[in-house]
C-alpha positions as CSV (number, residue, x, y, z in Angstrom):
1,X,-14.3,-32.2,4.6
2,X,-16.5,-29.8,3.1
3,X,-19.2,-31.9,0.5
4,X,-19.9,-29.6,-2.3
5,X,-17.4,-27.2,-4.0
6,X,-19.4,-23.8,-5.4
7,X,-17.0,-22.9,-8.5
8,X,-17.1,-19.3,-10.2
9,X,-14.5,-18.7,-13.1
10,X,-14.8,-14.8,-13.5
11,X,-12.9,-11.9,-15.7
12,X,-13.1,-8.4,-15.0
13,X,-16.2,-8.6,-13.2
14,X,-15.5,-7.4,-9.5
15,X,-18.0,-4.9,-10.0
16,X,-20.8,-7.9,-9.4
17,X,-18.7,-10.5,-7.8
18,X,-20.5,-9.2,-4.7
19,X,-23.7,-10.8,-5.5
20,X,-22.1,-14.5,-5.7
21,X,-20.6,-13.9,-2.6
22,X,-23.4,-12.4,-0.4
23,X,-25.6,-15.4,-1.2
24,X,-23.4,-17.9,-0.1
25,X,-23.4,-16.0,3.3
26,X,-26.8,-16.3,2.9
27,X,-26.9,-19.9,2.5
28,X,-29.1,-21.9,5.0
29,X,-26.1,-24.8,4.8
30,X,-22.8,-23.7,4.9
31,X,-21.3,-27.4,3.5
32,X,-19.3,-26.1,1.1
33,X,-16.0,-24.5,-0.6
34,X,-16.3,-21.3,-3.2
35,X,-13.7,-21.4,-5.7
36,X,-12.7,-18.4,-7.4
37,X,-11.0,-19.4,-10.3
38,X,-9.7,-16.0,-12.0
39,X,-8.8,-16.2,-15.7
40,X,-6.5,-13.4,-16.0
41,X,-8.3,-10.4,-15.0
42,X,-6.7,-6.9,-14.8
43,X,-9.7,-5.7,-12.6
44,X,-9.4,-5.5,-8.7
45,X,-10.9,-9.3,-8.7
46,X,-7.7,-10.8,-6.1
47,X,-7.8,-7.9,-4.0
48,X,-11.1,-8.0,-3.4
49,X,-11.6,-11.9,-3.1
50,X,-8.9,-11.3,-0.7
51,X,-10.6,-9.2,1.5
52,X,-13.6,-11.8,1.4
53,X,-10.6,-14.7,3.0
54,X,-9.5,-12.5,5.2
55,X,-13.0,-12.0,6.7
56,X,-13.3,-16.0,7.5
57,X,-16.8,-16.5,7.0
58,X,-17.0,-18.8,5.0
59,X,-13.9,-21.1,3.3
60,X,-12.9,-19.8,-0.4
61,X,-10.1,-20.9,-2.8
62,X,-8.8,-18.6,-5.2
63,X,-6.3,-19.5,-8.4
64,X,-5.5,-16.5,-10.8
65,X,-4.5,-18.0,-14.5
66,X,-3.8,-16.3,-18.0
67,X,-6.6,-16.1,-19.9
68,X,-8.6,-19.4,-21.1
69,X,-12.1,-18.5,-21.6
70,X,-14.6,-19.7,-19.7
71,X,-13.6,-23.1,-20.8
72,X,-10.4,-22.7,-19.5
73,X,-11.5,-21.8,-16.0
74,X,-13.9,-25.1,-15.8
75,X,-10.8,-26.9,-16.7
76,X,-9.0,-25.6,-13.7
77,X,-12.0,-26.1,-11.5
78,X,-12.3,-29.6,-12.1
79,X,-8.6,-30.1,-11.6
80,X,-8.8,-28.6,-8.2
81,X,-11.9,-29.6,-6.4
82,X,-11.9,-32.7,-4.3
83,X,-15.2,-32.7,-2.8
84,X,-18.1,-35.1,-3.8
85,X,-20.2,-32.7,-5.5
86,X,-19.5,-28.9,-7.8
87,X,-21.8,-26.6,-8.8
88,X,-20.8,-23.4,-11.0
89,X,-22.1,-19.9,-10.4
90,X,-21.6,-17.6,-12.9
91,X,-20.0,-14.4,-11.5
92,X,-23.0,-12.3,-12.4
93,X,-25.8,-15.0,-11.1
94,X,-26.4,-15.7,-7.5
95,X,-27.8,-18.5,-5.6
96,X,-31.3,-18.8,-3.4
97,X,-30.9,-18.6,0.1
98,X,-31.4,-22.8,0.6
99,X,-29.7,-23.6,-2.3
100,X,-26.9,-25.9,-0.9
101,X,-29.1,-27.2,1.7
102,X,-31.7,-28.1,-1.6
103,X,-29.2,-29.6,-3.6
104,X,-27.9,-31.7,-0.5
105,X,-31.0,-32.7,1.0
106,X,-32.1,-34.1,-2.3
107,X,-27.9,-36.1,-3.3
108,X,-28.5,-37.6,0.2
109,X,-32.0,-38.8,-0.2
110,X,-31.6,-40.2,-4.0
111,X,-28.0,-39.9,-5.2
112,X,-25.7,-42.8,-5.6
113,X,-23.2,-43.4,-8.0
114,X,-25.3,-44.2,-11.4
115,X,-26.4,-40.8,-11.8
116,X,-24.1,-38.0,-12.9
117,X,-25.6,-35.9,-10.5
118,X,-28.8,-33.3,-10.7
119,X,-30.0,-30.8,-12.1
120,X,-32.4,-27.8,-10.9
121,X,-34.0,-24.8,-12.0
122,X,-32.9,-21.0,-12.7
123,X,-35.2,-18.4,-12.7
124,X,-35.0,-14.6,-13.4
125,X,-35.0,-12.0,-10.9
126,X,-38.5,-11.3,-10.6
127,X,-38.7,-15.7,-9.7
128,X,-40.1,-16.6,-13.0
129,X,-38.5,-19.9,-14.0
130,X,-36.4,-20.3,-17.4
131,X,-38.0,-22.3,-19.5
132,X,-40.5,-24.5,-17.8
133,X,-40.6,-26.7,-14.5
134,X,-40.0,-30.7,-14.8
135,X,-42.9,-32.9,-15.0
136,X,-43.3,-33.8,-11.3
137,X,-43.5,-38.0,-11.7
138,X,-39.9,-37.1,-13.4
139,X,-37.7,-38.2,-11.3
140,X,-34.4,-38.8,-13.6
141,X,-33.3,-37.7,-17.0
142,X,-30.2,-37.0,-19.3
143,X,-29.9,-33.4,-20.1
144,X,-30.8,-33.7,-24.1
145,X,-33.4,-36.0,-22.8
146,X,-34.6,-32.9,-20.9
147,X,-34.3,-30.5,-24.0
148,X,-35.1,-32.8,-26.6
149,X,-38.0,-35.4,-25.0
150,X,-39.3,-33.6,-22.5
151,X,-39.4,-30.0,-23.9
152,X,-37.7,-28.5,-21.2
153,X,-36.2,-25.3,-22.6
154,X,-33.8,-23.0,-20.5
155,X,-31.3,-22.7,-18.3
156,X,-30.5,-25.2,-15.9
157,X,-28.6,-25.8,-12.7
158,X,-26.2,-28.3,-13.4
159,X,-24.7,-30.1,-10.3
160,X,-22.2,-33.0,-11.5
161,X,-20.5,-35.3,-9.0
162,X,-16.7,-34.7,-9.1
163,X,-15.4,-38.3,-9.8
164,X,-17.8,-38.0,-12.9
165,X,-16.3,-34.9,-14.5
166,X,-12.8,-35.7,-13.9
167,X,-13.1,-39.1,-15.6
168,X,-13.8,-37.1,-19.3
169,X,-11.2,-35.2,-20.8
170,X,-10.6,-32.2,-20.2
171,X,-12.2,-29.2,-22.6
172,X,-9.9,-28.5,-25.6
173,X,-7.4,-25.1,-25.6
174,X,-6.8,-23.7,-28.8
175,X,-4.6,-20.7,-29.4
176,X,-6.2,-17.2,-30.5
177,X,-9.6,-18.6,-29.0
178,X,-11.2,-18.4,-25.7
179,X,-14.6,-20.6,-26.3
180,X,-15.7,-23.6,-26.4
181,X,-19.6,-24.5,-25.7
182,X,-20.1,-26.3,-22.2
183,X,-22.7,-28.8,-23.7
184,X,-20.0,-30.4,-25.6
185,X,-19.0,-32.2,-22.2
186,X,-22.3,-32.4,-21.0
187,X,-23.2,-34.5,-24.3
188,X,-20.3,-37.0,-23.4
189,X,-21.7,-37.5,-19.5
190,X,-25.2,-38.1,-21.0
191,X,-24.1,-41.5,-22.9
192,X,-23.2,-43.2,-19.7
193,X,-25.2,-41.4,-17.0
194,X,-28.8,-39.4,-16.2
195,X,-29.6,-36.4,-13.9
196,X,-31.5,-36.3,-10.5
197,X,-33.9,-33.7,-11.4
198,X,-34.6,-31.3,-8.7
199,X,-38.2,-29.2,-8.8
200,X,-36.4,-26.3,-7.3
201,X,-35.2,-22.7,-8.4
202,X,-31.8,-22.7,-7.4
203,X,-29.9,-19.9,-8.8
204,X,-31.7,-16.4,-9.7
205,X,-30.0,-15.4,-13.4
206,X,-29.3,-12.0,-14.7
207,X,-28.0,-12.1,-18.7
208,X,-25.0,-8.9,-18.4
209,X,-24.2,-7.2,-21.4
210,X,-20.4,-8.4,-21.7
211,X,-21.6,-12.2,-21.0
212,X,-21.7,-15.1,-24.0
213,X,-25.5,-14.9,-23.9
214,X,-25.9,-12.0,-25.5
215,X,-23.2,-12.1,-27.6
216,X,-23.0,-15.6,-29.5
217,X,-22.4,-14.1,-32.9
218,X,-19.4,-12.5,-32.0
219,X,-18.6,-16.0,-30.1
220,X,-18.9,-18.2,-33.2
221,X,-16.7,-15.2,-35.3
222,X,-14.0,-15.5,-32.8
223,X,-14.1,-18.8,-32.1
224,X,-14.5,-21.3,-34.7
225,X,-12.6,-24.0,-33.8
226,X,-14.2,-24.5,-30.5
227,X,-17.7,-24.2,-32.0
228,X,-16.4,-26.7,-34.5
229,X,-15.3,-29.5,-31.8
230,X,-19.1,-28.8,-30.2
231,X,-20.3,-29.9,-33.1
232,X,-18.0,-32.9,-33.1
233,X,-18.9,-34.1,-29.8
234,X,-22.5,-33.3,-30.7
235,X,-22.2,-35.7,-34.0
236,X,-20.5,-38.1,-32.6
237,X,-22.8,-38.7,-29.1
238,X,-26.1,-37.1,-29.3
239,X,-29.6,-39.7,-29.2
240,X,-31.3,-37.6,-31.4
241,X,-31.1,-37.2,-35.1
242,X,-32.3,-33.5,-35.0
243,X,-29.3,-32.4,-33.6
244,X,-26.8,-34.5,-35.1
245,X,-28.0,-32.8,-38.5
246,X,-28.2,-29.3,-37.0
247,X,-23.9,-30.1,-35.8
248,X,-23.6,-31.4,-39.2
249,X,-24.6,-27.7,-40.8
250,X,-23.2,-25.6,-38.2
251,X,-19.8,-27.9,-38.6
252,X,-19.8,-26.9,-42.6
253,X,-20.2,-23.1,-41.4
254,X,-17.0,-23.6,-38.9
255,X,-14.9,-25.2,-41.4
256,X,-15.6,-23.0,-44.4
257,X,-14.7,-20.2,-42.0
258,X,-11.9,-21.3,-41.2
259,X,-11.4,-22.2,-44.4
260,X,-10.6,-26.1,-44.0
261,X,-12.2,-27.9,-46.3
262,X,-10.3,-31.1,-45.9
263,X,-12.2,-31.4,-42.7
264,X,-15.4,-32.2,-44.2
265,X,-14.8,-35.7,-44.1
266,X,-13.0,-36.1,-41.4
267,X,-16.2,-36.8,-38.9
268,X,-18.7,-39.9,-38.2
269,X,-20.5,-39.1,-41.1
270,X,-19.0,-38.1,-44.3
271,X,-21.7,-38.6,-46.7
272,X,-24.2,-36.5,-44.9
273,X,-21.7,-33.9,-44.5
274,X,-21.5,-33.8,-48.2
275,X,-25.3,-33.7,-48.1
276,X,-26.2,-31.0,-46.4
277,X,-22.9,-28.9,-47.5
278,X,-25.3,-26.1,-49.1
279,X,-27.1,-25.7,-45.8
280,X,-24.2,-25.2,-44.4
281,X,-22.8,-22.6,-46.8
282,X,-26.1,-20.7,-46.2
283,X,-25.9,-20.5,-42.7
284,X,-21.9,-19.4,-43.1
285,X,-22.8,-16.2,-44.9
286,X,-26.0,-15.6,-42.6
287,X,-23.5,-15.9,-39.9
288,X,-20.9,-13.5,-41.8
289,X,-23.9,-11.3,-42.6
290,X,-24.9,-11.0,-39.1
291,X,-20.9,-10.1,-37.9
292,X,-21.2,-7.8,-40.0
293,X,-24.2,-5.7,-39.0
294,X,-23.3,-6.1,-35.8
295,X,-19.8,-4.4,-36.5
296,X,-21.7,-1.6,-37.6
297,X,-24.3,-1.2,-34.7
């Protein structure tokens, strides 16, 4: 029984698939499963994840689906894997060459069951680290704790123990959209549970051009409703009062988009809603503006 599963949901992107794959062969410990979950791609992606199976060196999965969104393909993921731990690789990021071994060196030495699981470091190509390295007497933190007490910007690698992920519900599907922000699980697992943090750069990060990264606006044009139930989950469980008000205002922007205004009520906190409605009408026609000059460009 393999003890970490190394998930990648991917569409269209066979032309860099290659780069996930060649560091896991890299990998100093070969404990685990990779799990190609393929959300509906029209690319060579099965054939050539194929060809990686039929080469048996090292143990991969692979499930095709229509497609979900990235979303969607976590969903699967978490439906599937069985082993203790799961990591996620996006399909144009790769891992360091000791990654695994990193990440179980460090479960085996400090993990147990009240942690969620850890939490490490990604870095751009050249090895400079996203945001900043963690405070080395920190041994443990939630994720917003991270971001919002600690000043930790970036992006992180996020390890979660399976039992943990399956125990949340699953992340809403809604028809015509194919987005819905990660964090608004990862806001749920921090009420209950804190990460391991490990001081170490895991996974080497290049943004691509078709990725959600450099294309939020878009995103949050095409995909209000999931934006919206971010902002829920944000409302509803964050510690912090900053971002609570910042979901507040971007949950105005989502429903006057949509153009549901019955929903303004309909959340933890009505009256503030109602407060902060013109900052929220403001940052719904800076958003429209924005579509729209990028419709242009």
């Amino acid at each position: 029984m393999k003890r970490i599963t190394v998930f990648t949901p991917t569409f269209n992107r066979a032309y860099c698939l290659h780069q996930v794959y060649e560091s896991l062969l890299r990998q100093s410990c070969q404990d685990f499963i990779w799990l190609v979950v393929d959300d509906g791609s029209t690319d060579n992606t099965r054939d050539l994840v194929q060809n990686w199976i039929n080469e048996r060196k090292i143990e991969i999965h692979y499930v095709y689906q229509n497609n979900l969104g990235m979303h969607g393909g976590y969903n699967t993921a978490y439906s599937m894997i069985d082993t203790e731990l799961n990591v996620c690789m996006d399909s144009d990021d790769f891992f360091t060459d000791q990654a695994i071994e990193k990440i179980l060196k460090h479960w085996d030495e400090f993990g147990n069951d009240s942690y969620a699981g850890l939490v490490g470091l990604d870095a751009t190509l050249d090895g400079k680290v996203l945001g900043a390295w963690f405070p080395q007497d920190l041994k443990s933190a939630s994720l917003e704790d991270l971001y919002q007490k600690h000043k930790i910007n970036g992006d992180k690698k996020l390890v979660y123990r399976t039992a943990v992920v399956k125990s949340f519900p699953p992340y809403p599907i809604y028809p015509g959209e194919s987005f819905v922000p990660l964090g608004s699980l990862y806001v749920q697992i921090d009420k209950q549970y804190e990460l391991l943090c490990l001081n170490e750069i895991l996974c080497l990060v290049e943004y691509m051009e078709d990725g959600s990264t450099r294309n939020i606006f878009r995103q949050y044009r095409r995909h209000p409703r999931g934006f919206r139930y971010s902002r829920v989950m944000e409302m509803e469980y964050s510690d912090y009062s900053i971002v609570k008000i910042k979901a507040i205002v971007h949950f105005i922007a989502n429903s006057l988009q949509l153009k549901e205004f019955n929903y303004f009520g309909k959340n933890k906190y009505p009256i503030l809603t109602y407060l902060f409605f013109p900052l929220g009408l403001l940052l719904y026609f800076y958003i429209k503006r924005k579509n729209k000059f990028i419709a242009k460009t």
